[in-house]
C-alpha positions as CSV (number, residue, x, y, z in Angstrom):
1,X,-12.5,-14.7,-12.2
2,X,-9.1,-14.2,-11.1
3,X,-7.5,-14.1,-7.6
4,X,-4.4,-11.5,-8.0
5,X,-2.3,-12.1,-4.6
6,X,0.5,-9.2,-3.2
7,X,2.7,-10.8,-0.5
8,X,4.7,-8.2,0.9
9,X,6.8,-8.0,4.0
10,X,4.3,-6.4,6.0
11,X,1.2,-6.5,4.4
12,X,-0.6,-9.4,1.9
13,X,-3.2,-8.2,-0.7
14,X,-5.4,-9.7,-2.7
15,X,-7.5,-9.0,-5.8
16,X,-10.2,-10.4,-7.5
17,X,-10.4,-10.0,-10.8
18,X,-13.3,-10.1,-13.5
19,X,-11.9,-9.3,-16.9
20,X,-10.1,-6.0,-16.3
21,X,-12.2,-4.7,-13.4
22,X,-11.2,-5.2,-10.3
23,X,-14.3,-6.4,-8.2
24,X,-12.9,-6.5,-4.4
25,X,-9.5,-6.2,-2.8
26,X,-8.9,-7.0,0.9
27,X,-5.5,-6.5,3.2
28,X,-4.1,-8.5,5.9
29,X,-1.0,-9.0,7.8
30,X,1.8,-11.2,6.5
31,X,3.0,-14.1,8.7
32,X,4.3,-17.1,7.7
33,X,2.4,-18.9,10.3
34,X,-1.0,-18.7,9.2
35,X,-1.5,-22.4,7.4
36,X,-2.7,-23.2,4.2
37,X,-6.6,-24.0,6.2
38,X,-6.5,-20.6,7.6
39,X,-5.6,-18.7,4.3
40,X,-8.4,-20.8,2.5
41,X,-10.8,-20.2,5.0
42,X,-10.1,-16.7,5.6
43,X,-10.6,-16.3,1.4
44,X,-13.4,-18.0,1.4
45,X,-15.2,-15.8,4.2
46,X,-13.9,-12.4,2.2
47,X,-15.3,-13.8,-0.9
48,X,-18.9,-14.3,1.2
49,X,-18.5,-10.5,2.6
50,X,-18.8,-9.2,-0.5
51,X,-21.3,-11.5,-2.3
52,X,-18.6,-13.2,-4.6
53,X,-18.7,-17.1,-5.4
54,X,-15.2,-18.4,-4.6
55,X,-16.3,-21.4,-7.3
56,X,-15.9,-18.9,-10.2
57,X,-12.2,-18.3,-9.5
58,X,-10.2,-20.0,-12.6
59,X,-7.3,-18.9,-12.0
60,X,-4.7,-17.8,-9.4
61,X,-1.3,-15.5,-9.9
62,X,0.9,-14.5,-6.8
63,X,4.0,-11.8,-6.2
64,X,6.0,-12.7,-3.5
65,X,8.8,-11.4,-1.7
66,X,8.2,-14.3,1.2
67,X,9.6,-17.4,-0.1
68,X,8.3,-19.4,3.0
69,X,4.9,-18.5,2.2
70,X,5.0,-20.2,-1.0
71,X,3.6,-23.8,-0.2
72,X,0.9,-22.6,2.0
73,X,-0.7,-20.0,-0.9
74,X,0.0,-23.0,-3.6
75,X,-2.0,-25.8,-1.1
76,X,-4.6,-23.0,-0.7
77,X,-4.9,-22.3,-4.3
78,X,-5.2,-25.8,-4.8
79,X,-7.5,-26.9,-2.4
80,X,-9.8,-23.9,-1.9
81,X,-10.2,-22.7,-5.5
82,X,-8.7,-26.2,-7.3
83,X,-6.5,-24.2,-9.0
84,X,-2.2,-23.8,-9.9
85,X,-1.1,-20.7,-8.9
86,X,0.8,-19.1,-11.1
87,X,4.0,-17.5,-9.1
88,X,5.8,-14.5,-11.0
89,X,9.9,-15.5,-11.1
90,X,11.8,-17.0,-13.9
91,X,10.1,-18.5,-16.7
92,X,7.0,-16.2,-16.6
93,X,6.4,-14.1,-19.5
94,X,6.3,-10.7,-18.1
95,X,7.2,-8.4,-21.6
96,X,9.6,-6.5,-19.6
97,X,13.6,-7.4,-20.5
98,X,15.4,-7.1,-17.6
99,X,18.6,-5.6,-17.2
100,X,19.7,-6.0,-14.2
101,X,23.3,-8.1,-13.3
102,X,21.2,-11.0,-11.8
103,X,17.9,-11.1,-12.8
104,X,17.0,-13.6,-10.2
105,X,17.6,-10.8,-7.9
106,X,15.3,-8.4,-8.5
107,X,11.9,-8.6,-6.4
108,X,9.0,-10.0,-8.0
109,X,6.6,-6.7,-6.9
110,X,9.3,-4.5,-8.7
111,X,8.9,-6.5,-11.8
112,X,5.0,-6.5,-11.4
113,X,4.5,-2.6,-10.7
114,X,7.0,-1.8,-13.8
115,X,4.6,-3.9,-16.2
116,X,1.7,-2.2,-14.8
117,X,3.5,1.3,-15.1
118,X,4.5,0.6,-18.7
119,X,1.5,-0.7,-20.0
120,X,-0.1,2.9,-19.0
121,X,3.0,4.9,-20.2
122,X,4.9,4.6,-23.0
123,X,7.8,6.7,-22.1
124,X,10.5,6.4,-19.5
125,X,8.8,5.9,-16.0
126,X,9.9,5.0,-12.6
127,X,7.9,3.5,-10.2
128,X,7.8,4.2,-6.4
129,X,6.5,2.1,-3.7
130,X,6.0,2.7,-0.4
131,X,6.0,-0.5,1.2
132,X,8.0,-2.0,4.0
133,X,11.0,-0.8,2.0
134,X,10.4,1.8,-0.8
135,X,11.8,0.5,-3.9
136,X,12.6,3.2,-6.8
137,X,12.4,1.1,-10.1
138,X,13.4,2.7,-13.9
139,X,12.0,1.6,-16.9
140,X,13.8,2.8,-20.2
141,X,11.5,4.2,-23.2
142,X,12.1,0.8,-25.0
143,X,10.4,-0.6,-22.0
144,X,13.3,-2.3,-20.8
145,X,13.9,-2.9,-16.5
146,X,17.2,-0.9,-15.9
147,X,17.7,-0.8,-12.4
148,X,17.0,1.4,-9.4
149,X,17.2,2.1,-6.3
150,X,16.1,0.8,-2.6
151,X,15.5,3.3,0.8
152,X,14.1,2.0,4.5
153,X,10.6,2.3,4.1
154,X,8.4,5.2,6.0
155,X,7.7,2.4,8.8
156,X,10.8,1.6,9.9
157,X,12.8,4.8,9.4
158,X,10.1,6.0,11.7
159,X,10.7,3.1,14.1
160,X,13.9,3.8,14.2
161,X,13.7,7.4,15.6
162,X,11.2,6.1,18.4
163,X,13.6,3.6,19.6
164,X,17.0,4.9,19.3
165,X,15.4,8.6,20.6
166,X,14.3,8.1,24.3
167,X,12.9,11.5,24.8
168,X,10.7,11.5,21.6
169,X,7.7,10.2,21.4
170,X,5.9,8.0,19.1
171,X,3.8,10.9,16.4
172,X,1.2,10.2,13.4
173,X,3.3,10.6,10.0
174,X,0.8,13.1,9.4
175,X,1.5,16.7,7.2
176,X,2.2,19.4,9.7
177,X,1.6,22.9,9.6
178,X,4.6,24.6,9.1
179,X,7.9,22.7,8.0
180,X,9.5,24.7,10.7
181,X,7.9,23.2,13.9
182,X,6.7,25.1,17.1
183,X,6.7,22.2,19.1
184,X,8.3,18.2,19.1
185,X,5.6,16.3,17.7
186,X,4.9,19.0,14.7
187,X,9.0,19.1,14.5
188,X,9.3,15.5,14.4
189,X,6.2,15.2,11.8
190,X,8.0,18.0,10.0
191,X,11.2,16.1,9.3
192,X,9.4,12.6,8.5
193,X,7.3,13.9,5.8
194,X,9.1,16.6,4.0
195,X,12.2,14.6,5.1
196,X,10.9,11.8,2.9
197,X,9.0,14.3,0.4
198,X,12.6,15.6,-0.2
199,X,14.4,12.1,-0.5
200,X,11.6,10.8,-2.9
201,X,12.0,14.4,-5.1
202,X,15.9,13.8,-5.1
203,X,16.6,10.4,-6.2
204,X,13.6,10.4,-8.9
205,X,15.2,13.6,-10.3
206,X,18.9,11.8,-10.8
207,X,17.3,8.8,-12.1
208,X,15.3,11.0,-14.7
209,X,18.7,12.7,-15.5
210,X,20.1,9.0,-16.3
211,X,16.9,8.4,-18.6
212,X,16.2,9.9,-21.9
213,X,13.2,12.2,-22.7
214,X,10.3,12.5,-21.0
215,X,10.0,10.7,-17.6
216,X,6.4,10.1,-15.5
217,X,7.0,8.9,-12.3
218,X,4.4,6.7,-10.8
219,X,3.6,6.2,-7.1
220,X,2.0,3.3,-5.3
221,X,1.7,2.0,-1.4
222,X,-0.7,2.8,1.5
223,X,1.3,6.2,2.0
224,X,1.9,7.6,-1.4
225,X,-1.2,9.7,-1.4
226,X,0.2,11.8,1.2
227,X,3.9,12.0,-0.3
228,X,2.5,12.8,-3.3
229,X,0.9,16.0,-2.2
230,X,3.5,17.4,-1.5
231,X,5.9,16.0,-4.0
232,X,7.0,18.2,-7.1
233,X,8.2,14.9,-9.4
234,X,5.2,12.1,-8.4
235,X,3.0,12.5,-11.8
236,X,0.2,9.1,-10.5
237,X,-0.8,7.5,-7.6
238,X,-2.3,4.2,-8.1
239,X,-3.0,2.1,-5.1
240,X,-3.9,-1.1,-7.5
241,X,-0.9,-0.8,-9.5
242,X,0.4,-4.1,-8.3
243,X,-2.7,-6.0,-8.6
244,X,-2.9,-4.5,-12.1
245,X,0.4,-5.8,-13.0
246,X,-0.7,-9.5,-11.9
247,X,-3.5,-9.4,-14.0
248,X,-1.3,-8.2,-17.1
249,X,1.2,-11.0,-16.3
250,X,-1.3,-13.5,-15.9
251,X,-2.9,-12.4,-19.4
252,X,0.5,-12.5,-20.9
253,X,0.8,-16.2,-19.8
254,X,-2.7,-17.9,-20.3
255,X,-1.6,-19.9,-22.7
């Protein structure tokens, strides 16, 4: 088996993998101060939940864009599962060419979502993630990482309203009625979703207009289900596109 692991800002995923089929996925908060014992432990107890045998775990791959989480998933790879973990940055084969300025720079869950994206579609794609920040990535037809674009994630441009606003309250980002609200919380609701609806539609249709022929637009991230009912240019939603892209990395680097 596999253990795929997502460490985001906000949120840490991880996937177990058998073959291609992913058999259990659990979410938990990201801090840098749970320890290396606690992370083991805590795998060890999802693994139980489920029925899975942490012993048949042979190999480890991890995306993360918290560098001082690094030594504390590598001691727990290595002394929960006795296994290397793999970490996705330079010098792992991803089958992507990347052409950004630096590299270096770009964010290892960018890299992984594009090679999940790309090994599903074979035209132009961009990917969309709704995450802490929501990162809009391009992929040329010849499968090559152009560039893209970054926007404050649903979270924290919500955040923002609550605490700079004193009279407005805190309200679920949840699809109103009416896009023309009859009262604050349906008006503030109203201008966070379509809001966002209408800054996901616009930048996905300039990118397409830098890309050549056809262009899917992929969409992944607790919230993209909701966004993409409503969107006119989101073509998928696929909550385990990240996962999936760890597993294709990892299979691209097994030897």
């Amino acid at each position: 088996m596999l253990l795929a692991i997502d460490v985001g800002n906000t949120n840490t995923v991880f996937g177990v993998f058998s073959g291609d089929t992913l058999l259990a996925h659990w979410r938990t908060e990201t801090t840098s101060r749970r320890t290396y014992d606690e992370y083991g432990i805590l795998m060890l107890q999802f693994f139980a939940h489920v029925g899975l045998d942490a012993k048949r775990v042979k190999a480890v791959i991890v995306s993360s864009v918290v560098p001082p989480l690094q030594f504390n998933l590598e001691k727990m790879s290595e002394r929960y599962f006795g296994q290397r973990a793999i970490f996705v940055g330079p010098g792992v084969k991803t089958g992507i060419p990347i052409l950004y300025d630096n590299p270096r720079e770009v964010g290892a869950d960018r890299i992984v979502n594009a090679v999940a994206a790309r090994e599903r579609c074979q035209s132009a794609l961009i990917v969309v993630d709704f995450g802490t920040a929501t990162p809009f990535d391009a992929v040329t037809a010849r499968g090559e990482y152009l560039g893209g674009a970054i926007c404050p994630g649903i979270t924290i441009a919500m955040e923002a309203l609550f605490q700079n606003a004193s009279k407005l309250p805190r309200v679920e980002f949840a699809r109103p009625p009416n896009v023309i609200g009859k009262n604050t919380v349906h008006s503030m609701q109203a201008g966070l979703v379509f809001g966002y609806v209408s800054l996901v539609d616009g930048i996905c249709e300039r990118m397409k207009s830098d890309l050549s022929g056809e262009v899917s637009v992929f969409a992944t991230g607790g919230l993209a289900p909701l966004i993409a009912s409503e969107s006119k240019c989101i073509d998928v939603v696929d909550e385990y596109l990240t996962l999936n892209g760890l597993r294709l990395i990892f299979e691209r680097n097994r030897s």
